[in-house]
C-alpha positions as a printed Julia matrix, in Angstrom:
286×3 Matrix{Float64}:
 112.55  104.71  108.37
 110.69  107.32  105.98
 112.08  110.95  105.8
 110.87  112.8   108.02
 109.73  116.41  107.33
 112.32  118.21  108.98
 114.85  116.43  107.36
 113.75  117.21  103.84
 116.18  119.32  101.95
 116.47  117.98   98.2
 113.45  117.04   96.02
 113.72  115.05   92.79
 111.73  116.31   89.94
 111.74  114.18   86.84
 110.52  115.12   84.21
 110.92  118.93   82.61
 107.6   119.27   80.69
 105.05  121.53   82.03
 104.13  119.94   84.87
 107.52  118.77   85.55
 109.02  122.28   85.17
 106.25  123.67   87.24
 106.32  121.63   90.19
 110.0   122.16   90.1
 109.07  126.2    90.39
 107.26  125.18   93.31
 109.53  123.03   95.27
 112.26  125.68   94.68
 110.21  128.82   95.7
 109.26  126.98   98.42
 112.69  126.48   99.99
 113.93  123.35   98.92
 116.98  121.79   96.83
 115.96  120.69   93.9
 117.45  118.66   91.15
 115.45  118.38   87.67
 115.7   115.23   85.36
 115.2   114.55   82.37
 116.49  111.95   79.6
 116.11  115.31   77.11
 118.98  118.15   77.36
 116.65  120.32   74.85
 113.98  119.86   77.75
 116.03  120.91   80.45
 116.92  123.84   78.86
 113.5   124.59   78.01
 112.45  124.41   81.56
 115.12  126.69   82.72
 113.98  129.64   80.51
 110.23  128.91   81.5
 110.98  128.69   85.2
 112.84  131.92   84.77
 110.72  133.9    82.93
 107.65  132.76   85.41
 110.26  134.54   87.95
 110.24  137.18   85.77
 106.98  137.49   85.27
 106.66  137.73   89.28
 109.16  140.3    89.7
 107.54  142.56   87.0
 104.01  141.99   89.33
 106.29  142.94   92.58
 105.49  139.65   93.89
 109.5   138.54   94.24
 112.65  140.61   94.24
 115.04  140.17   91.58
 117.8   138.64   94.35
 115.24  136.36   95.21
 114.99  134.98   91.49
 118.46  134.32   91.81
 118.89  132.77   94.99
 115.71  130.38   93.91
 117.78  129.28   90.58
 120.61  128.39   92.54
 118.64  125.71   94.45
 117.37  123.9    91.1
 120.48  121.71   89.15
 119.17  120.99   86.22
 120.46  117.22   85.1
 120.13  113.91   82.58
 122.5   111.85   84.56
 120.21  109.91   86.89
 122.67  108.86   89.06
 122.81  111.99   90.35
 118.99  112.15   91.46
 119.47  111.67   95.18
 117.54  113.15   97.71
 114.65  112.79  100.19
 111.4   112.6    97.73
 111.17  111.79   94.88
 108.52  113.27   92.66
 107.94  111.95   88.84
 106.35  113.8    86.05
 106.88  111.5    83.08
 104.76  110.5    80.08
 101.88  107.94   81.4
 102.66  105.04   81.07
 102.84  102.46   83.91
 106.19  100.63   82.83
 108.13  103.85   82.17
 107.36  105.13   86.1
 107.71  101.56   87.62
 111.05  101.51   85.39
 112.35  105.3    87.11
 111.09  104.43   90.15
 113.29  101.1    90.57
 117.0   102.76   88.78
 115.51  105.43   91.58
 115.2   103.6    94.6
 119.02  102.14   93.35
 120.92  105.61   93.79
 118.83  106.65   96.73
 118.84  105.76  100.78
 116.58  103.31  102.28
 114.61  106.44  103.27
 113.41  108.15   99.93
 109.71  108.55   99.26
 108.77  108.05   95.8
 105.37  110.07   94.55
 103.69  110.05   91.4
 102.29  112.64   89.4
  99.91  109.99   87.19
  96.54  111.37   86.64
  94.72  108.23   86.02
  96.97  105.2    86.15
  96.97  103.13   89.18
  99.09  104.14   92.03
  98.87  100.42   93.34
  99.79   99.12   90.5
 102.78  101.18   90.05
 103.92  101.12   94.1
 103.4    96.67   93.56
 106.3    96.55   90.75
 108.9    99.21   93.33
 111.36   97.38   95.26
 109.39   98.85   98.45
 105.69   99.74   97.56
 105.3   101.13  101.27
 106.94  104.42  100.1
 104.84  105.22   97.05
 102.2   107.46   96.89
 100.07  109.53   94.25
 100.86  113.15   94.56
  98.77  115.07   91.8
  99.72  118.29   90.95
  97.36  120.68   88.5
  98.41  122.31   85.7
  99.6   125.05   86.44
 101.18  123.8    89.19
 102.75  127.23   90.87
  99.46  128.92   90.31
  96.31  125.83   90.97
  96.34  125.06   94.62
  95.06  121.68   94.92
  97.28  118.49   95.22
  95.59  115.03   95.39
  97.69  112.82   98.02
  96.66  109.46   96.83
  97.14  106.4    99.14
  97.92  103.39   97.19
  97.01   99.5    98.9
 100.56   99.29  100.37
 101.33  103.13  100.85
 102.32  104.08  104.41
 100.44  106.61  106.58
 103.67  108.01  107.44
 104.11  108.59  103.69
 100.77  109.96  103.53
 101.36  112.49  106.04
 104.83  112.95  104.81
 103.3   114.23  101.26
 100.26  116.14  102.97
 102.53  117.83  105.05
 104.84  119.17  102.41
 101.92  119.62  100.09
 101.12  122.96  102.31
 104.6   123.9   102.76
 104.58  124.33   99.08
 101.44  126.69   99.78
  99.2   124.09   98.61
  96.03  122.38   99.88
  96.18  118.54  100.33
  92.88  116.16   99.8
  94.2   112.84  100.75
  92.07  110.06   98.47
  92.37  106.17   98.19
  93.69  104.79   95.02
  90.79  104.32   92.21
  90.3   105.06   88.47
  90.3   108.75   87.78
  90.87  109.45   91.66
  88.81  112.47   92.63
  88.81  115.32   90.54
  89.68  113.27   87.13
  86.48  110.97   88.27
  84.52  114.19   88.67
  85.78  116.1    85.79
  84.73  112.99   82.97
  81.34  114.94   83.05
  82.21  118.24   82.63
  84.35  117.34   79.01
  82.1   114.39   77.76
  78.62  115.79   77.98
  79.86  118.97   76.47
  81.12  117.12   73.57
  77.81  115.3    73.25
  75.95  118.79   73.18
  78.96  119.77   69.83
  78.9   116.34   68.84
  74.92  116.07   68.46
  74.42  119.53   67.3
  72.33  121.28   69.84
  75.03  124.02   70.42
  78.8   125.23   69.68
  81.59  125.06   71.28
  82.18  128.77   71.87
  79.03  128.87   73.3
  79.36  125.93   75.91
  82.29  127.99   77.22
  80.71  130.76   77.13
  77.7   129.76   79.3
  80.1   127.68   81.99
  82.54  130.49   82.49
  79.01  132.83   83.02
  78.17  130.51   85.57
  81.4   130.85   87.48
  83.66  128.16   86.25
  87.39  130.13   85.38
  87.41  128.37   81.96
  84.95  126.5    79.66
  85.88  122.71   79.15
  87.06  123.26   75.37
  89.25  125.65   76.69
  90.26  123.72   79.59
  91.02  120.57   77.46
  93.24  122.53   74.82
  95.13  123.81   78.22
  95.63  120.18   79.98
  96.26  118.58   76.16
  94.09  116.8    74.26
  96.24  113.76   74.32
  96.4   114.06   78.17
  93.21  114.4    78.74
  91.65  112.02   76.05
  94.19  109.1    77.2
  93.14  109.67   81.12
  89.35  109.73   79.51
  89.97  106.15   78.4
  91.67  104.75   81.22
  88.94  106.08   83.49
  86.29  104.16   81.33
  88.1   100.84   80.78
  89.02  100.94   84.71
  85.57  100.72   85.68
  84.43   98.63   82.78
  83.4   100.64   80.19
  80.2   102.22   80.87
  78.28  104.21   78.77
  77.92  107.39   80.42
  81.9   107.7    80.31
  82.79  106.49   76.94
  85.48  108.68   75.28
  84.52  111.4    72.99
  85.03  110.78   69.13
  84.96  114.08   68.66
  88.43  114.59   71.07
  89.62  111.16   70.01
  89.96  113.22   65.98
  91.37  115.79   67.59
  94.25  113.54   69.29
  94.59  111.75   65.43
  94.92  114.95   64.42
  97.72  115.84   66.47
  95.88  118.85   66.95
  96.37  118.72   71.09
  96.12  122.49   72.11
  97.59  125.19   73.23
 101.06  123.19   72.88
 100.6   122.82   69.47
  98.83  125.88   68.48
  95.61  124.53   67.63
  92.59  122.17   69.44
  89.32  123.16   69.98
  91.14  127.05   69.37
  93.62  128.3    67.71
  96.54  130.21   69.27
């Protein structure tokens, strides 16, 4: 049997990068236990004092009360040990790369009940292809998150070839208790809005790239059109590496077509380790 809703009290975040740390946030505003891993004690405590001063941050908008903040902290433990990563989903944030999730899932799925649902954050790999290396593919699932997670609303609830609808549901279903808005998809390269988005970053770069216009001004022109934020801004947000590595595995999934082949101009960027707003510099400086 697959947890049930109502009997969801503790989610497992792993993972304390942005995305990790965020979705954490979220799963902790939202009422639940949850305990944060990570391999890296720096990272933890990194997470801590960004989860905190996005509390902060709230409480100085009069959005949360300050005993509220605290109440919320004491839900989230904050730990490296994985055996202590029990509870009733599981939801993994790690670097992407297939064998490092199929890896957490299965030391996971060791120190958990028979119960646990297991949901990946991946942007572009393969959620079948993770779920058919788990000791029990019937309980993973894709469950993308945006960055930021407490603030974009959209979650993609990807069903993989062996995923259960109950699972499907399951993640759906706590999707909007965490005041989020669920789009279940099947399992295929780039899913939805990474299949989608290809467009918006690679034929801007071919504008730069062949010299028919700037950068600033691409922005410029999108975000006067109604998009919230220009795609050279967007890709120093999500991380050039991010976004150029889910770029590639998009392409070579469906065979390397033309119209989707990674940008050279991003791919000198990523050599450059110049990946964005976490470094200080991409497309911008900051």
């Amino acid at each position: 049997m697959f947890a049930a809703m109502l009997s969801i009290k503790t989610i497992v975040v792993c993972g304390a990068g942005t995305m990790g740390s965020g979705i954490a946030q979220v799963a902790a505003h939202s009422g639940f236990n949850v305990i944060q891993f990570d391999l890296n004690s720096a990272m933890l405590d990194k997470s801590r004092a960004v989860i905190e001063k996005n509390f902060d941050f709230l409480i100085s908008k009069q959005k949360l009360e300050a005993d509220q903040k605290h109440s919320i902290l004491q839900r989230i433990v904050f730990t490296d040990a994985i055996a202590e990563c029990k509870g009733e989903v599981v939801v993994e944030a790690i670097i992407e790369n297939k064998g490092a999730k199929v890896d957490l899932f299965n030391k996971l799925a060791a120190v958990n009940k028979a119960g646990t649902v297991f949901a990946t954050n991946t942007s572009s790999i393969s959620v079948s292809e993770i779920a058919a290396e788990t000791t029990d593919p019937g309980r993973v699932a894709g469950m993308h998150f945006f960055n930021p997670a407490p603030l974009m609303k959209l979650v993609e609830v990807v069903k993989g070839e062996q995923t259960s609808e109950e699972v499907v549901q399951l993640l759906s279903d706590l999707s909007r208790k965490m005041g989020k808005t669920p789009v279940v998809c099947n399992d295929a390269p780039g899913f939805i809005v990474n299949r989608v988005a290809r467009h918006y970053y690679l034929e801007a770069m071919k504008l730069v790239e062949q010299g028919l216009t700037d950068i600033e001004t691409v922005d410029a022109v999108m975000e006067a059109t109604g998009f919230k934020m220009g795609p050279f801004k967007l890709m120093d947000l999500i991380g050039m590496d991010i976004n150029y590595g889910v770029s590639n595995i998009v392409w070579e999934a469906l065979g390397k077509p033309e119209r989707l082949r990674p940008s050279p101009l991003q791919k000198a960027k990523v050599d450059a380790g110049e990946f964005g707003r976490k470094t200080g510099k991409g497309f911008y400086h900051y």
